[in-house]
Structures are given as structure tokens and as C-alpha cells.
N, C-alpha and C positions, 0 to 999 in steps of 0.2 A: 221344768215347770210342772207342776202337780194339775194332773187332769183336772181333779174337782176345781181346778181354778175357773173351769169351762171357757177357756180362750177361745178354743173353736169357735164355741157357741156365742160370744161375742163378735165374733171377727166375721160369722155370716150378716153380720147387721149391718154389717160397710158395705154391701152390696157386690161385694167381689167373687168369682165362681173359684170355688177351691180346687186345687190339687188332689190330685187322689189321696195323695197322704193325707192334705187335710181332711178330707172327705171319709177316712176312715176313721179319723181321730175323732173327730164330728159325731161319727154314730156313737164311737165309745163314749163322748160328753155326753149326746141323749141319752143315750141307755143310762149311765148313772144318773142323770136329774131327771129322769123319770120315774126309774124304780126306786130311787130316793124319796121322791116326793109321794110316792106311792107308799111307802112305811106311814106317811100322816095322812093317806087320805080317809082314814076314819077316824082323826084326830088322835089318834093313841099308837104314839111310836115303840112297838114291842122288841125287846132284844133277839126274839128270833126273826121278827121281818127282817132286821140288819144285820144278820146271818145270813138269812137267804139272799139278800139284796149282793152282798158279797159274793156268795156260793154261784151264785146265776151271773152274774158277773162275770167271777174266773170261768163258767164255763161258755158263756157266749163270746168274750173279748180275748180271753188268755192270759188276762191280765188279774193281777189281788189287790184288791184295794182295800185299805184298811178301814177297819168302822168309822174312825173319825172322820173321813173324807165321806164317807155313806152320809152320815147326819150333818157333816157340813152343806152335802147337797140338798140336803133335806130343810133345810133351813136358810136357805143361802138368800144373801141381800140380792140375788140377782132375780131375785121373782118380785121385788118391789120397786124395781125396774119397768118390767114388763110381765103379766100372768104367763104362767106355765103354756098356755093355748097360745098364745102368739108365738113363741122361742117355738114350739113343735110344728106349729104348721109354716111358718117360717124355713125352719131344719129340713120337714119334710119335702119342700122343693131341692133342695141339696143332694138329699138322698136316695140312694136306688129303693126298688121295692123291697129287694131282701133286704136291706138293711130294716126299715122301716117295719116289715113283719118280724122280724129278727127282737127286736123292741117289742111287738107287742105279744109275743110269743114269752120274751123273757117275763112282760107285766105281769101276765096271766099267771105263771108260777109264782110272783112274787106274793101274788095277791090271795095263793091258796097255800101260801107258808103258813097260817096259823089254824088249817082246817076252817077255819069259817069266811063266809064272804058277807059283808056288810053292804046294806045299800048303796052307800057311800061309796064304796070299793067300784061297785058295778058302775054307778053313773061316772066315775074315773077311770076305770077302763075305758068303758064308751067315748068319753073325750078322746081323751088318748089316739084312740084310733081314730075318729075322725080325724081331729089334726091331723094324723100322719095320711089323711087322705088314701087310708085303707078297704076296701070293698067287702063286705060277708064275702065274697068269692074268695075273695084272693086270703081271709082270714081261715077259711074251709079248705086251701091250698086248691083250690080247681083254676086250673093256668090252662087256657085256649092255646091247641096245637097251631103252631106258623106256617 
């Protein structure tokens, strides 16, 4: 089954706690319907963000995903469903924190793929991270010794 299909990302809305495996599959499904939807969050989906969205991809998951999977995510019937901010903050109970910074780490590049940052871009970031119920600490990487 083709990740962009995001099964994971359905199958946490049954309410069931995943497996590791899922759970990693999970962050690979966010991280594509994030940085996907991140190509239109200034309404204008450019062929180098889904470049980047790919490039940041294979190098955070190890995985290639092809453009068309990128813009299917990017458009996917599964946000008229539910908004983007539910599926994440949702996700984000599933996930560890690296994962979750791991996401917002890849947005961040995705989002300075065309040299410029749009307002738009910012206040989408910003969600983003909320949802993932991320702290300015833990985004500044400052982790309290145990």
C-alpha cells in the first residue's frame, strides 16, 4: 500500500495504540501530509517545494517518494474529512518527541525551499508545531539533563 494512501494516519482515529512499526509508519504519513500541505500553504504550489518536499523526505524517512504522491498529499480528500490541526494533534499523542521535532525540523527547510517565507508560510509553521504540541525549548533543542 502506498504510504500517501496515509492508512496509518486513519487507522489512529480508531482509537487503537500502535505498534512500533506502526508508529513509525505514522510519522513517515505525517511528515508527507505535512510537508505536502506545506507546498500550498501560500496557495501556490511551486515545482521546487515538491522537490524539496521529496529531497527532505528521502533524507529524514530514507524513503523517495515520487511527486505525484507529494501533490496527492497535498490535496488529498483526507483534509475534507477532518482540517490538517486535528490529523496532527491527534498524530502527535502517537508520537515521540523526536519524531515530532523531526517534522518540524523537516517543515522548516521545506518552507525556506524557495528563499522567501510568506506570512502564510509562518502562521503554518506555527500550527504545525503547536499541534505537534512542541515547546520554543524543545524547538531550540534545550533537553533538561535526568
Amino acid at each position: 500500500m502506498s504510504i500517501a494512501s496515509l492508512a496509518g494516519v486513519l487507522k489512529i482515529f480508531g482509537g487503537s495504540e500502535p505498534t512500533p512499526e506502526e508508529q513509525a509508519q505514522l510519522a513517515k504519513e505525517v511528515m508527507l501530509m505535512t510537508l505536502a500541505r506545506a507546498t500550498s500553504a501560500d496557495t501556490n504550489i511551486k515545482a521546487i517545494e515538491v522537490e524539496k518536499v521529496r529531497e527532505v523526505l528521502q533524507a529524514h524517512t530514507g524513503e523517495d517518494f515520487p511527486a505525484a504522491d507529494v501533490r496527492v498529499a497535498a490535496h488529498s480528500s483526507i483534509y475534507e474529512k477532518a482540517p490538517l490541526d486535528k490529523y496532527l494533534s491527534t498524530s502527535a499523542k502517537k508520537l515521540g518527541p523526536d519524531d515530532r521535532l523531526d517534522i518540524a525540523h523537516a517543515l522548516a527547510e521545506v518552507i525556506n525551499a524557495d528563499g522567501r517565507v510568506s506570512d502564510r508560510e509562518i502562521t503554518f509553521f506555527n500550527d504545525v508545531v503547536n499541534n505537534l504540541s512542541l515547546t520554543p525549548a524543545q524547538l531550540m533543542g534545550l533537553i533538561p539533563e535526568d
